[in-house]
Structure formats: C-alpha cells, structure tokens
C-alpha positions in Angstrom: -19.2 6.2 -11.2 -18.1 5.8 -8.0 -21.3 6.3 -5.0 -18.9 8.2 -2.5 -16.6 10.3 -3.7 -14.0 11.7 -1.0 -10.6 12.4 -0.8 -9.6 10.2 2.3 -11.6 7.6 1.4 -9.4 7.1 -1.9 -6.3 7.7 -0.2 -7.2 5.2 2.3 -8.5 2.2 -0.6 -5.0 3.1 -2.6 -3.3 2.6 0.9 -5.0 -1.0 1.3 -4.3 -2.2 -2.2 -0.3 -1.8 -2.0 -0.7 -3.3 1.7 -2.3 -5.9 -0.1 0.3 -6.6 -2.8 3.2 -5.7 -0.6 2.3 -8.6 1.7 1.8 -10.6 -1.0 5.4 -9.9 -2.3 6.8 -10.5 1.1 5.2 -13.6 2.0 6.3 -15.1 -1.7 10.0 -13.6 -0.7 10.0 -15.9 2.3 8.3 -18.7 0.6 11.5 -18.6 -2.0 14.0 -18.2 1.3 15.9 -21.4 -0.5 15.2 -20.8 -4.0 18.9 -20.6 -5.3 19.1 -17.2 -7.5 16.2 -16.2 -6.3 16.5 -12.1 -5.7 13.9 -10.6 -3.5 11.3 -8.1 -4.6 9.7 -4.9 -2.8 6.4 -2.7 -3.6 7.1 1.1 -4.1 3.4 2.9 -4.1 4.0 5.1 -1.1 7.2 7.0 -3.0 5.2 7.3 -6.3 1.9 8.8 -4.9 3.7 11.5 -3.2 5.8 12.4 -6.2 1.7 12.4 -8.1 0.5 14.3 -5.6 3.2 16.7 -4.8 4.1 17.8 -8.6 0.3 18.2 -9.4 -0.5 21.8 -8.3 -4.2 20.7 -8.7 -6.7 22.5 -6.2 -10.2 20.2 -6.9 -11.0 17.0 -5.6 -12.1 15.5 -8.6 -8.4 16.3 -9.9 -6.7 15.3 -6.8 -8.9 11.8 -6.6 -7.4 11.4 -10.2 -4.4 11.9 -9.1 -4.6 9.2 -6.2 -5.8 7.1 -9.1 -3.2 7.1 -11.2 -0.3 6.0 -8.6 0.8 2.7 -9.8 1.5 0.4 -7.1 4.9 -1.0 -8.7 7.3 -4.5 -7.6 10.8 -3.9 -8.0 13.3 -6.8 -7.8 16.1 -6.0 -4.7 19.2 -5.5 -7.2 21.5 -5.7 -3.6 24.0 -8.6 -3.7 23.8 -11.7 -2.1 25.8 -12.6 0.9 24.8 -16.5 -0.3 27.1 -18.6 -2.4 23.3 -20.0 -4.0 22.9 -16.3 -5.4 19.6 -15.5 -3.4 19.3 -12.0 -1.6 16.0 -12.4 0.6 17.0 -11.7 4.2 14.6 -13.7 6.4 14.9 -11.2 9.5 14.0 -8.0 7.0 11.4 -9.9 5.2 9.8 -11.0 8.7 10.1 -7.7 9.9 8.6 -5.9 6.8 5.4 -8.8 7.0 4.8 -7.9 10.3 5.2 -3.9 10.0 2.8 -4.2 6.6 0.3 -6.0 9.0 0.1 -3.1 11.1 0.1 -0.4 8.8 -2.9 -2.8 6.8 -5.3 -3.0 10.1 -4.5 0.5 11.3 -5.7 1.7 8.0 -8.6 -0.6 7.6 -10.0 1.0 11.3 -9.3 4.3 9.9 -12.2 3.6 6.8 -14.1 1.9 9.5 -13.8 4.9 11.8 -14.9 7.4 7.7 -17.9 5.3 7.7 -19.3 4.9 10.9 -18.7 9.3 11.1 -20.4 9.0 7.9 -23.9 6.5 9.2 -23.8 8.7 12.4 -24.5 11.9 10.4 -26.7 10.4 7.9 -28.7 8.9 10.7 -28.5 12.6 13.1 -29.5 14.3 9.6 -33.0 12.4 9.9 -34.0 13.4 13.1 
C-alpha cells in the first residue's frame, strides 16, 4: 500500500528508475570501450510507457497509476555495425553525450519531486493554521 498515491508522483519515480538504469548501461558501455565484440546496449522505458499509456483509454487514477506500473524499463543490445575491425559498436562521443544528457534529465526530475513535496508540506502545514 503505497502512503501517497498521485499520478505525478509515479510518473516522476518511474522517470528516476530508467535514469537510473540508463546511466548504469552507459557508464558500463564506456567501461567496455575496448572490449573486442563488445556491442553497446541502450534503455527504452520512455517509448514503452507512452505506448501503456496512450493505448489504455483508462479515465481513474488508480488505473492509470497501474498503468505507469507496468512500463518495463527494458536494455536492448545496439544491433548497428561496428566501424571497428575488434567488432565493438560503443561510440565514445554518443555514449559521453547520452551520460551527460541522462544527468540532466535525472536532476531536473529529482527537483521536480522535490518541488511535489515541498507544495505538498506547505499545504499540510497552511491546512493547520
């Protein structure tokens, strides 16, 4: 059961979670820059969610929440082909780029739940005077 239950406030935790893994992913592509054979790998949540959300026709929160919850937060391997004789794919410029764009997008969205609770203690506090 969770204490809070809100719309945004899901949206926003499922946001942080693939942040979380997509950084992870991109950081372990650059760690295996030299890995011969080694084929990079990306996290797709943002695509699947919309897809959830935009072929439910649900109206109620509880349902949309659900939703939200179901949206696996997938890796896919980068199928592209290598422009290296060693067989790897990761492109150190994209990968940098991507680790640095995925850092933005993670604090941004972190000061946007900071920003739902402190609305949220400013009217529980206001509500008790």
């Amino acid at each position: 059961m969770k204490i809070i239950e809100s719309t945004n406030l899901n949206l926003l935790n499922k946001g942080l979670d693939g942040l979380w893994l997509r950084q992870q992913v991109t950081m372990e592509n650059i760690a295996n820059y030299s890995t011969p054979g080694y084929k990079s790998k990306f996290v797709d949540f943002e695509n699947i969610l919309r897809a959830n959300l935009d072929n439910t026709g649900k109206n109620t929160k509880a349902e949309i929440n659900e939703q939200i919850d179901s949206g696996n937060i997938i890796i896919r391997e980068n199928e592209n082909l290598s422009l290296r004789l060693d067989g790897n794919n990761v492109d150190l410029e994209k990968e940098n780029l991507q680790l640095a764009k995925t850092q933005l997008q993670y604090m941004y969205t972190v000061s946007e739940m900071n920003s739902y609770f402190s609305k949220l203690k400013s009217v529980i506090s206001e509500g008790k005077k």
